[in-house]
C-alpha positions in Angstrom: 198.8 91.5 47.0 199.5 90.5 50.7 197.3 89.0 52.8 196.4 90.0 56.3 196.1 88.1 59.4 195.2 89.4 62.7 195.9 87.3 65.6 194.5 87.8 69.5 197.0 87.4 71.8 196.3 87.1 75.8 198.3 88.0 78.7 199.9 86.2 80.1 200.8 84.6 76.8 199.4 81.2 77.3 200.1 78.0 75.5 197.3 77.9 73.5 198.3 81.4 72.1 201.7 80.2 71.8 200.3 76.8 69.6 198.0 78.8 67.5 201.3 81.2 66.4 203.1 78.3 65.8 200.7 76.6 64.0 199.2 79.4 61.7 203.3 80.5 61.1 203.7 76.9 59.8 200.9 76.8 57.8 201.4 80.4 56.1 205.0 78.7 55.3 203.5 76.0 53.1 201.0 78.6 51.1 201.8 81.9 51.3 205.1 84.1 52.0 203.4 87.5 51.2 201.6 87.6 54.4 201.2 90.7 57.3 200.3 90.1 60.3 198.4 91.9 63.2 199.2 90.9 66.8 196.8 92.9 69.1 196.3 92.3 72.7 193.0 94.0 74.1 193.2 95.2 78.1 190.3 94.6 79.3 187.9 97.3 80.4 186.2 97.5 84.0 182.7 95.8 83.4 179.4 96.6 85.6 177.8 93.9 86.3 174.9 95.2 88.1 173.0 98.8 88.2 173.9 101.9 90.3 173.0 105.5 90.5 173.2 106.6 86.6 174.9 103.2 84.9 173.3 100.5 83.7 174.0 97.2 83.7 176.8 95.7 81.5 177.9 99.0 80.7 181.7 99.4 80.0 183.6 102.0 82.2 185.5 104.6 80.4 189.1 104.1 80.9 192.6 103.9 79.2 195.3 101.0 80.0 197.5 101.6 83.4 200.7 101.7 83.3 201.4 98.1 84.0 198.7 96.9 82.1 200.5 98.6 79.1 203.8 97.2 79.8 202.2 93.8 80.4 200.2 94.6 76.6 203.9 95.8 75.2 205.7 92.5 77.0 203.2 90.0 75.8 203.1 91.4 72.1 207.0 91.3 71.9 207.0 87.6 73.0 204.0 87.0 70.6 206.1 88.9 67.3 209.7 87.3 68.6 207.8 83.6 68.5 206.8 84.3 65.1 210.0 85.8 64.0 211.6 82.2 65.1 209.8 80.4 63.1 210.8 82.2 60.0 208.5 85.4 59.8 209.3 88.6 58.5 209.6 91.0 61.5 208.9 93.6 59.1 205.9 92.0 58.1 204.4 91.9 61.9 202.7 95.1 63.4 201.4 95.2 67.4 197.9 96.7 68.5 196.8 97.4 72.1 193.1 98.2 72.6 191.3 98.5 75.6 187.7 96.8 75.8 186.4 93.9 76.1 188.4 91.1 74.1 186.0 89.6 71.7 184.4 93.2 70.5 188.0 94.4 70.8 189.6 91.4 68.5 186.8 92.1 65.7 187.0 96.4 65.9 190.6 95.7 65.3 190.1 93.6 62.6 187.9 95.9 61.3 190.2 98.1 61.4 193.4 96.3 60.2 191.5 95.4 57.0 192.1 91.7 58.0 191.5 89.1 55.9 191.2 85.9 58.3 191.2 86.6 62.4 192.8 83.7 64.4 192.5 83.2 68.0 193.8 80.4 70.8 191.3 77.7 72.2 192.1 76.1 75.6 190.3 73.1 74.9 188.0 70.8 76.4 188.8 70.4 79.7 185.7 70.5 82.2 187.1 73.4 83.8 186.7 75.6 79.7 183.5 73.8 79.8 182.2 75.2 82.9 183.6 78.9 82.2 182.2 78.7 78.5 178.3 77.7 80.1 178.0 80.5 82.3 180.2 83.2 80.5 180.9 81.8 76.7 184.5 81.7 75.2 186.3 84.7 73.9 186.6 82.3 70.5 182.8 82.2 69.9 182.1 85.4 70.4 185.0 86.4 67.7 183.2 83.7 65.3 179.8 85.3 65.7 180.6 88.8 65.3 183.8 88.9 63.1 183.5 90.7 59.8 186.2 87.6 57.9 186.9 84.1 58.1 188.1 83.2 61.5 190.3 80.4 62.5 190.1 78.9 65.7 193.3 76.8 67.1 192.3 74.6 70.0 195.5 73.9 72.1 195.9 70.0 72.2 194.3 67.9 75.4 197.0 66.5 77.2 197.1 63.5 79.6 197.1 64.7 83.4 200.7 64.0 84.5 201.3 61.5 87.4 204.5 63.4 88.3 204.9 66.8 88.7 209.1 66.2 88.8 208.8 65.0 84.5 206.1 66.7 83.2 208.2 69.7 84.1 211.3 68.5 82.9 209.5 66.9 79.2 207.6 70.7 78.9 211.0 72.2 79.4 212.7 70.1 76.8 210.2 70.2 74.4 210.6 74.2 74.6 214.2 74.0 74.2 213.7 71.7 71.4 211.6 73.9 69.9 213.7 77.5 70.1 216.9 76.2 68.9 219.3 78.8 68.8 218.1 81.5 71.2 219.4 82.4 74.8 216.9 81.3 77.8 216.8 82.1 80.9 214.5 79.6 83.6 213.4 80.5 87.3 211.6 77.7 88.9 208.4 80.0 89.4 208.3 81.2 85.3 208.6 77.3 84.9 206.2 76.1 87.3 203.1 79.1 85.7 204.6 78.8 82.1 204.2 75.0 82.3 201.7 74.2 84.6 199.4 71.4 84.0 196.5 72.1 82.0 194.5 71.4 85.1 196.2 74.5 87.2 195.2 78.0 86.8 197.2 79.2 89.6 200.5 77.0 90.5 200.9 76.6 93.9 203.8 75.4 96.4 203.8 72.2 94.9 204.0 73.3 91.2 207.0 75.2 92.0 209.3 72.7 94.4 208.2 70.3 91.2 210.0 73.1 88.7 212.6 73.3 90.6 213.4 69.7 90.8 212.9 69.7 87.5 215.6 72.2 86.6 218.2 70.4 88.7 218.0 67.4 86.2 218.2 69.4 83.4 221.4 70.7 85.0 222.6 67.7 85.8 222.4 65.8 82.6 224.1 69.2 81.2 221.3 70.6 78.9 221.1 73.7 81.6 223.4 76.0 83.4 222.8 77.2 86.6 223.6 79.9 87.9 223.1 82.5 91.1 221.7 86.1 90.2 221.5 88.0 93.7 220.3 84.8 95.2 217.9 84.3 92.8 218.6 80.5 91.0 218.5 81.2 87.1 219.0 78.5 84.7 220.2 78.8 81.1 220.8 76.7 78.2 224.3 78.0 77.3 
């Protein structure tokens, strides 16, 4: 009998998301082959955070998804299915969700609903900055723990040493990406690079993030592990 695993993915798709599908891919590998798995990414709902005429406080407002918040949802859970697919899963044996909600109550319902056996979910880390956030408004993870109806498995993204130049952590995240999708086409603009990449300091890259990427990417084109190439002005870079 297959199992099921349901697994929250964010949007953007961060890199903790990205290390916990690697990561519980890899393990399922070395138990299990007869495995489903349920990506769902929940939009999250408008939340009141103080009383009006009629609504109380903390109440969720009733809404669906936009449009562009459905083709983010649809963008992200292709990415999420495609990273399991290259590391050796099934694509028939991976189904995508969208909910709208907020994300904890919306990982569990799903769950619920999925009959999941095991939930897993992406941790930042420790960084002072997760720290902070979790004190005031606790973490997405503990809230899944508390109210999930299975086992849940938690992957916290590794800590990484803050780099000392921009120029090489840029050009060592890029390599290790290529490193670790082997066989697939990919395509590289300095300001994916600089957001994809950023230092796990940086929640919005700035100026300097991307004129770092795009140094970056100008090695890697020089010592021939990328092409570059003009697309209506627009510098592209891709590892054919």
């Amino acid at each position: 009998m297959s199992k099921r695993i349901l697994l929250g993915v964010d949007a953007p798709l961060s890199p903790a998301t990205l290390y916990a599908l690697r990561t519980v891919s890899e393990l399922i590998e070395q138990i299990s082959p007869h495995v489903e798995f349920v990506l769902v990414h929940v939009v999250p709902a408008p939340y009141i955070a103080s009383p009006s005429l009629g609504v109380y406080a903390g109440q969720l407002q009733t809404t669906t998804a936009t449009t562009e918040q459905r083709a983010q949802a649809e963008h992200v859970l292709r990415k999420a299915s495609l990273e399991l697919q290259n590391h050796g899963i099934d694509a028939n044996s991976i189904e995508t969700l969208m909910r709208v909600g907020l994300p904890a109550e919306g990982i569990v319902k799903a769950a619920k609903d999925a009959f999941a056996d095991l939930i897993v979910v992406g941790s930042r880390g420790n960084a002072l900055q997760q720290r902070v956030r979790r004190v005031f408004a606790g973490s997405i993870s503990r809230k899944v723990l508390q109210l999930a109806p299975c086992p849940v498995m938690i992957v916290t993204y590794p800590r990484l040493k803050q780099p000392s130049d921009l120029v090489t952590w840029y050009e060592e995240a890029i390599t290790r990406y290529l490193q670790e999708h082997t066989g697939g086409l990919m395509v590289f603009t300095p300001a994916e690079v600089a957001e994809k990449f950023a230092p796990p300091h940086k929640t919005a890259p700035g100026r300097k993030e991307t004129a770092a990427a795009i140094l970056a990417l100008e090695q890697l084109a020089r010592d021939g592990k990328l092409c570059r190439h003009d697309v209506k002005g627009e510098m592209r870079y891709v590892n054919d």
